[in-house]
C-alpha positions in Angstrom: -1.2 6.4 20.0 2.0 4.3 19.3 3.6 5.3 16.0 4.0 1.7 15.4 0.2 1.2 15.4 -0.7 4.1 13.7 1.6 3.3 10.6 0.0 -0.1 10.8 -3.5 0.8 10.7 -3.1 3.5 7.9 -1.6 0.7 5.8 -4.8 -1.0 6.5 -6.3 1.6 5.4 -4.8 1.9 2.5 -5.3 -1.5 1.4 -8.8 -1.5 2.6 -9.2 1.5 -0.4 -7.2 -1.1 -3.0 -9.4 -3.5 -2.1 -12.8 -1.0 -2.7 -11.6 0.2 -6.1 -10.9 -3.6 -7.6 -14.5 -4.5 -6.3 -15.6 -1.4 -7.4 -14.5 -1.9 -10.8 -16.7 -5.3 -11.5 -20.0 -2.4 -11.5 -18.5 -1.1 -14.8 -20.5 -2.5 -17.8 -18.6 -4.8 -19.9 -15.7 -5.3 -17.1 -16.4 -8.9 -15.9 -16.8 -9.9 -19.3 -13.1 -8.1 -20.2 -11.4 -10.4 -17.7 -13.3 -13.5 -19.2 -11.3 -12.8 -22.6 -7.8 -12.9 -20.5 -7.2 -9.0 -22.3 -8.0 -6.0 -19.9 -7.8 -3.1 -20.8 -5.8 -4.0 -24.3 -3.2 -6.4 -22.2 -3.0 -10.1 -22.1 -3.5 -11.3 -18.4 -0.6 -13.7 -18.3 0.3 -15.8 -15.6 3.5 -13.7 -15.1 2.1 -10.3 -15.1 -0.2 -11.7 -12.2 2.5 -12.7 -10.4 4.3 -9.4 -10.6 0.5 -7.5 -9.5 0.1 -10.4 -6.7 3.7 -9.2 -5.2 2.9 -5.4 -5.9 -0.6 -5.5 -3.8 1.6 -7.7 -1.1 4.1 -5.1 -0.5 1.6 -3.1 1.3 -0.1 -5.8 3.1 3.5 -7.1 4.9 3.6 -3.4 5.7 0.7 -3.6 8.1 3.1 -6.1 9.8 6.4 -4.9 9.5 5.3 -1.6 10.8 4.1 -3.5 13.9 7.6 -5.7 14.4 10.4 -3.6 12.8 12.8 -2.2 14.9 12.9 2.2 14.1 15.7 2.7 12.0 14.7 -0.5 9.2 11.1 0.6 10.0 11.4 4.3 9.5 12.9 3.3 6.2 10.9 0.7 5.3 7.6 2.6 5.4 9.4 5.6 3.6 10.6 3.5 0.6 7.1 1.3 0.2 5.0 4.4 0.4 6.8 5.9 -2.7 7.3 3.1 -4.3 3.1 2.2 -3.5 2.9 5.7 -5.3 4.3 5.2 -8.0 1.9 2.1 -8.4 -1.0 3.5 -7.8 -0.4 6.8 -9.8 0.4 4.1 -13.0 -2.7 3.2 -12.9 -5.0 5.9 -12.6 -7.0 6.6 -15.6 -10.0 9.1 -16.4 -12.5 7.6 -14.4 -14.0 9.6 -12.0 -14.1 6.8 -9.3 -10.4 6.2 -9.8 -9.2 9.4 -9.5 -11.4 9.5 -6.3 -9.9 6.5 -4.4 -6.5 7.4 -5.9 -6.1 10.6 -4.7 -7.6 9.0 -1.3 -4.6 6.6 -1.2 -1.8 9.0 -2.4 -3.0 11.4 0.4 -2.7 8.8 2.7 0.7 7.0 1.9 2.3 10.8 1.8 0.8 11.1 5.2 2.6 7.8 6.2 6.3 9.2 4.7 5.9 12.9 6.9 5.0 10.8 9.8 7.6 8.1 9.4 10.2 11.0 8.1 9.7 12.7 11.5 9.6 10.0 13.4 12.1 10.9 16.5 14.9 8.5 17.5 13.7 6.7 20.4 16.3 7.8 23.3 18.9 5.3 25.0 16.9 4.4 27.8 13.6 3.7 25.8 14.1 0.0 24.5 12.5 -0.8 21.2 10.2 -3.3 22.4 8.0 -3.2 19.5 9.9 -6.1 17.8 10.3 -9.9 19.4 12.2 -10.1 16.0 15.3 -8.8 15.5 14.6 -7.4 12.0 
């Protein structure tokens, strides 16, 4: 399989779990009634701090792009950098629950998967063009 595609499609993947888990979380008693009040989990749903979660969960999604268009070296790199820094995110945010834990360490698994395949990812030789961009990113 292309490398390009693969890294694409476990960055689906990966969003396909975020997804699960915030759906997942409406089931817990007393959650959808939480987010009425504006306060989850003891903090104040501003307009701000949405912004800055909308832009964290979009970081991933572009990345099931980029990894398509991206030439190797910004590629390699990108998909390095936005799984740790995906990581970090998801490993804030990981509490007690059983369900969390679960889909986290299903994601972390996952995103360290995409840095060891990214990591090794060979340099294509000189006379193997890097057709997977029309871009020139």
């Amino acid at each position: 399989m292309d490398r390009k595609v693969l890294l694409s499609t476990l960055w689906i993947f990966v969003i396909l779990n975020m997804i699960f888990l915030d759906v997942h979380a409406f089931f817990k008693p007393g959650f959808i009634a939480e987010i009425m009040t504006g306060v989850v989990n003891g903090t104040q749903m501003t307009p701000g701090l949405l912004l800055i979660g909308a832009i964290l969960v979009e970081i991933p999604i572009a990345m099931v792009l980029l990894s398509r268009v991206l030439k190797y070296k910004t590629n390699r790199w990108a998909n390095i950098i936005v799984s740790i820094i995906t990581m970090f995110g998801i490993l804030s945010n990981i509490s007690s629950d059983p369900d969390k834990i679960f889909f986290g360490t299903i994601m972390i698994i996952t995103l360290l998967y995409i840095v060891q395949y990214a990591w090794k990812w060979p340099k294509p030789k000189k006379e193997e063009k890097d057709y997977g961009s029309v871009y020139n990113f």
